[in-house]
VMD Tcl script that draws the C-alpha trace (Angstrom):
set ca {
  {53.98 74.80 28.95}
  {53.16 75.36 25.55}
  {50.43 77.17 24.22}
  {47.02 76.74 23.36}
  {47.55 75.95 19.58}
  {43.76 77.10 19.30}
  {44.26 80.15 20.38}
  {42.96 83.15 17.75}
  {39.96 83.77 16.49}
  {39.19 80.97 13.67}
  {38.22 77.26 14.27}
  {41.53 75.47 14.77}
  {42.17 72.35 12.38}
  {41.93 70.06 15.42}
  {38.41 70.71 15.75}
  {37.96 70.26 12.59}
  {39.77 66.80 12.71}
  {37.48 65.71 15.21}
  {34.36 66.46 13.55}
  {35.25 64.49 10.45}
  {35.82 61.06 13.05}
  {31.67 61.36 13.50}
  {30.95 61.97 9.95}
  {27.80 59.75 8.96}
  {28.18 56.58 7.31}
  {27.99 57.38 3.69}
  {29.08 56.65 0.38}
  {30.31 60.68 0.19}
  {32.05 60.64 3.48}
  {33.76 57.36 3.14}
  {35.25 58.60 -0.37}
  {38.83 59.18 0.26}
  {38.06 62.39 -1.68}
  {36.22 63.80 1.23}
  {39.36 63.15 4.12}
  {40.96 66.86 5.18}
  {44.03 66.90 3.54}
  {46.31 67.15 6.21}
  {44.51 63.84 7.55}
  {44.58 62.15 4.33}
  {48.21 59.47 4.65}
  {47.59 58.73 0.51}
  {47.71 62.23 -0.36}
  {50.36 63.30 2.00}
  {52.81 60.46 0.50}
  {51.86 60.99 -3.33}
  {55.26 61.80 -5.35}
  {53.87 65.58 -5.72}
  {54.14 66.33 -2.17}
  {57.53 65.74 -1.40}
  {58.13 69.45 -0.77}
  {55.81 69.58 1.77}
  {56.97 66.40 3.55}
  {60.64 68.32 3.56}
  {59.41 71.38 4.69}
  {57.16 68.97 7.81}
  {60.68 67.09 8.53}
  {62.25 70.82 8.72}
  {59.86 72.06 10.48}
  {58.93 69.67 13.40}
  {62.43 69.27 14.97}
  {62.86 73.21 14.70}
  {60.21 73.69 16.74}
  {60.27 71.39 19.35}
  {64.12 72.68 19.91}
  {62.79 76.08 19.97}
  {60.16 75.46 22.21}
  {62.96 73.85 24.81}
  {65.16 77.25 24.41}
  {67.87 75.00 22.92}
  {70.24 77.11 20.87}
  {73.38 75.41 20.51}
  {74.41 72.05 20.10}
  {78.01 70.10 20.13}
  {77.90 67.29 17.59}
  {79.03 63.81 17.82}
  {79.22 61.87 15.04}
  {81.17 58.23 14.42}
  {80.37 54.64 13.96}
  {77.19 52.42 14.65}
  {79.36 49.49 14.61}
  {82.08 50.42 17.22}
  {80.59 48.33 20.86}
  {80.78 49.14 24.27}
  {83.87 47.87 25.98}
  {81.25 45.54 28.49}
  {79.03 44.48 25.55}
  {81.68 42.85 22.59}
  {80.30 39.27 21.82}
  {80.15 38.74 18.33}
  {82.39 41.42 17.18}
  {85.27 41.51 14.57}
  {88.78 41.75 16.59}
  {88.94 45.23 14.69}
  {85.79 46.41 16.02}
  {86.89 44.91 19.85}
  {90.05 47.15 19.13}
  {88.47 50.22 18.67}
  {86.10 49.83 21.84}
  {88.04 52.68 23.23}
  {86.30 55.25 21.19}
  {82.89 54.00 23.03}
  {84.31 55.13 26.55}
  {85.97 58.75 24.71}
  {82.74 59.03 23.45}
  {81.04 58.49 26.58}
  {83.28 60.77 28.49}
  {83.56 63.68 26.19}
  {79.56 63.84 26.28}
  {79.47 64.03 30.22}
  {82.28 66.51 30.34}
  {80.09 68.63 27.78}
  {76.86 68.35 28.94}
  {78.35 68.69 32.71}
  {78.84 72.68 30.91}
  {75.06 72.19 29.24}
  {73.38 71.27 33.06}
  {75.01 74.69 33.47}
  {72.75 76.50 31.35}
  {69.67 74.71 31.92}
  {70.14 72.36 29.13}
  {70.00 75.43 26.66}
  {73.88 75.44 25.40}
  {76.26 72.80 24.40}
  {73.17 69.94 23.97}
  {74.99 66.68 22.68}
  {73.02 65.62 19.39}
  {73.76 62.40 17.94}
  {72.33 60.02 14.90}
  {70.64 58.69 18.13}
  {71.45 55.08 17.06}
  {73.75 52.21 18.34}
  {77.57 52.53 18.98}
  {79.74 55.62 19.32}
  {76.05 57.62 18.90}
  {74.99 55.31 21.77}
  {77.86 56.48 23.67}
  {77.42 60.17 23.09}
  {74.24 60.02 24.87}
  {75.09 57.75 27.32}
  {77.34 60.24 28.60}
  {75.00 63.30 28.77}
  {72.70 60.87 30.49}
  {75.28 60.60 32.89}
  {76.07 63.75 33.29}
  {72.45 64.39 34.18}
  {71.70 66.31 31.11}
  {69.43 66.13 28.33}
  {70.47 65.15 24.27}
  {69.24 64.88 21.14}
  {69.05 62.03 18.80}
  {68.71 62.42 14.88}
  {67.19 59.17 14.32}
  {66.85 57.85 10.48}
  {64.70 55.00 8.65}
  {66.57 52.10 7.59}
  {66.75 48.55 6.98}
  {69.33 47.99 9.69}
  {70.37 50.71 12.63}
  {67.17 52.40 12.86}
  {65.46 51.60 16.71}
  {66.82 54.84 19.07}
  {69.14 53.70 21.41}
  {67.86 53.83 25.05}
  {70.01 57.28 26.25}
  {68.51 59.83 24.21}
  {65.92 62.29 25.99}
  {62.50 61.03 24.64}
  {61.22 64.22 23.85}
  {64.19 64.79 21.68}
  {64.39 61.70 19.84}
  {63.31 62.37 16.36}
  {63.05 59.94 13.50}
  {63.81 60.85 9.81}
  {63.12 60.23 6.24}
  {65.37 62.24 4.44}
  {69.34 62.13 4.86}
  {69.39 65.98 3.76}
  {66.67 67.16 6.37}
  {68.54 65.18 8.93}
  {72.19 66.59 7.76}
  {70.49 70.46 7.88}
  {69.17 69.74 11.51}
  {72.88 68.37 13.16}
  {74.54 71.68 11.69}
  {72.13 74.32 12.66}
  {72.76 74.94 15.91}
  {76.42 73.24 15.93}
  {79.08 75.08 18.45}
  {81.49 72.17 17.70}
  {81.80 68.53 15.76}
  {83.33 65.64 16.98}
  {83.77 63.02 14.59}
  {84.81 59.87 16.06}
  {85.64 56.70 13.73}
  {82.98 55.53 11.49}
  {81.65 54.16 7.86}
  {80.45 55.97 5.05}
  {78.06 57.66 6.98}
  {80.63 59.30 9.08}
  {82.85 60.27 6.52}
  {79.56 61.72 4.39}
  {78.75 63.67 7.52}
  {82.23 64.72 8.50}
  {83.40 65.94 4.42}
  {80.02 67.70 4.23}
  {80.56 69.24 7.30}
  {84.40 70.76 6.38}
  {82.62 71.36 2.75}
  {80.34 73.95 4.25}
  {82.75 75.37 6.25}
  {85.78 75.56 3.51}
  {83.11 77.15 0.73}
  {82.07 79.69 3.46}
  {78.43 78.23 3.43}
  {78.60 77.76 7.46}
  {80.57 79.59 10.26}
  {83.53 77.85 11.30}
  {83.56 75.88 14.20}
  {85.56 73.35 16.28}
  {86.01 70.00 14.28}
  {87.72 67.50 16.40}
  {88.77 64.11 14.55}
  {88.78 61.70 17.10}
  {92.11 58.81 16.49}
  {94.35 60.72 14.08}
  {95.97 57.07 13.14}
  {93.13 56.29 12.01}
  {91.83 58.99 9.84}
  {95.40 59.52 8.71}
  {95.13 55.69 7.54}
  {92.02 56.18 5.59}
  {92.44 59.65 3.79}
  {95.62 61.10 2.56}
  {94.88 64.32 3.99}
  {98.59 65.93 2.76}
  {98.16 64.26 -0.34}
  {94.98 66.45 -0.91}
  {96.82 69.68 -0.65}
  {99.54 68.47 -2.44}
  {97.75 67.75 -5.34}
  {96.13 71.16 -5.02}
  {93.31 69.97 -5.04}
  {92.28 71.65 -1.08}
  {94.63 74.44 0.10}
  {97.04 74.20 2.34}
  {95.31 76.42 4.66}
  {91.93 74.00 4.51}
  {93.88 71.51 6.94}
  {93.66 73.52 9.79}
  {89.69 73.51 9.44}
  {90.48 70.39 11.95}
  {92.54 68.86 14.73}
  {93.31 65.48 16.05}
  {92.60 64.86 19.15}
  {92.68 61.50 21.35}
  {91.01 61.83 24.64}
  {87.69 63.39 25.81}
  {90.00 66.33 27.99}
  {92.03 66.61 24.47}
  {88.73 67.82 22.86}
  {87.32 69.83 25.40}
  {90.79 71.68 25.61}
  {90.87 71.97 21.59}
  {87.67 74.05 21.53}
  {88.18 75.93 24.46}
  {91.69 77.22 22.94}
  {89.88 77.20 19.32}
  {91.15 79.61 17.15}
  {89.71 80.60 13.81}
  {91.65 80.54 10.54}
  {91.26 82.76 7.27}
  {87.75 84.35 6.90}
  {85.55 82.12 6.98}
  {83.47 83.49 9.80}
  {82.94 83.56 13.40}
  {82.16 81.03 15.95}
  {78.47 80.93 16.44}
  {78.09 82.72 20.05}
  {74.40 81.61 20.43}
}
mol new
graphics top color blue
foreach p $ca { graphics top sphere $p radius 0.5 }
foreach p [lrange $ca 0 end-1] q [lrange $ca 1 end] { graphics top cylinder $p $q radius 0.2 }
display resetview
């Protein structure tokens, strides 16, 4: 149960709030001028306060985690678009083809979250954009399991409405990518990356990025399909050219089933110095 946010010795803002709702029926006290400013929607949204609405979107998902005891996470990212195997109508025959990475993404989940039920859903929580596809799938399979996961929901024109697995009072809804991107790495123990769009690849290279430059401790990533990510990035062709280090392409592994993945961070190993494995 959480505590009394009123507790201490000055009038808490809620009271406050309240007393404004019987305010009498003036000129004065209709004036938007007169609204409390944390009650005031104009003045929260004006261009000037965009720090504050960061440091709100920073703020609110740290807490609520907190307040659960939740202090590590295994990430799954991949694409919106890739269906479940039961569910294909309307898709490309590329799309139908990579169906399989629904049911990996499923099972790798459970077989996670089967380790998270162990600690009270405090460890190992699978967090996920919390939308359609292989996100779908990751918490699908914690929901199986039994568990509880977390879905980093964003606004958008298309992609946007939670999918139905997610643990409700860890579905949280975005405004800014950045926010978002801080809040999937901050408690990560290990990243699965599962094929995707732009998104994926934005979260995946920003991801190895932090790790490479030493700006986050190095953890499991797990590319999920190594035909296909060797098909879309020329990953020797990078440290060829010099332009990453030899050294930078053990930052990840392929792997191609759920047991694959579990087995790659269990027998993890850490390269160079570029920290430790978060034991949180």
């Amino acid at each position: 149960m959480k505590d009394d946010p009123r507790k201490g010795p000055f009038r808490h803002a809620d009271q406050d709030l309240e007393s404004t709702r019987h305010a009498p029926d003036t000129p004065q006290a209709r004036s938007s001028a007169y609204r409390l400013a944390f009650a005031d929607p104009e003045f929260l949204l004006r261009d000037e306060l965009r720090p504050v609405r960061l440091q709100l979107e920073l703020l609110k998902p740290q807490l609520e985690l907190d307040a659960r005891g939740i202090r590590s996470t295994v990430v799954l990212f991949g694409g919106a678009r890739i269906p479940d195997p039961d569910a294909q109508a309307g898709k490309s025959a590329a799309l139908r083809d990579m169906s399989h990475y629904y049911d990996e993404a499923r099972r790798f989940a459970k077989l996670i979250t089967e380790r998270s039920v162990a600690t009270d859903c405090t460890e190992n929580v699978i967090i996920t954009g919390g939308g359609p596809g292989v996100m779908e799938a990751g918490n699908r399979g914690a929901a199986d399991a039994g568990g509880c996961s977390i879905g980093l929901n964003i606004v958008l024109p298309h992609e946007q409405e939670p999918n139905h697995y997610v643990t409700p009072e860890l579905c949280f809804n975005f405004h800014y990518f950045g926010i978002r991107k801080m809040h999937f790495l901050l408690r990560a123990k290990a990243i699965a990356v599962f094929p995707g769009g732009f998104g994926t690849l934005d979260e995946l290279f920003e991801a190895l990025t932090l790790i490479q430059t030493g700006r986050m401790e190095q953890v499991p990533v797990l590319l999920f399909g190594e035909a296909f990510w060797r098909s879309i990035v020329n990953w020797d062709g990078l440290a060829e050219a010099g332009t990453i280090s030899r050294a930078d392409l053990d930052l990840f592994r392929f792997v191609e089933t759920a047991e694959d993945a579990v087995a790659a961070i269990d027998g993890w190993t850490l390269t160079g110095k570029r920290g430790t494995i978060p034991g949180r």
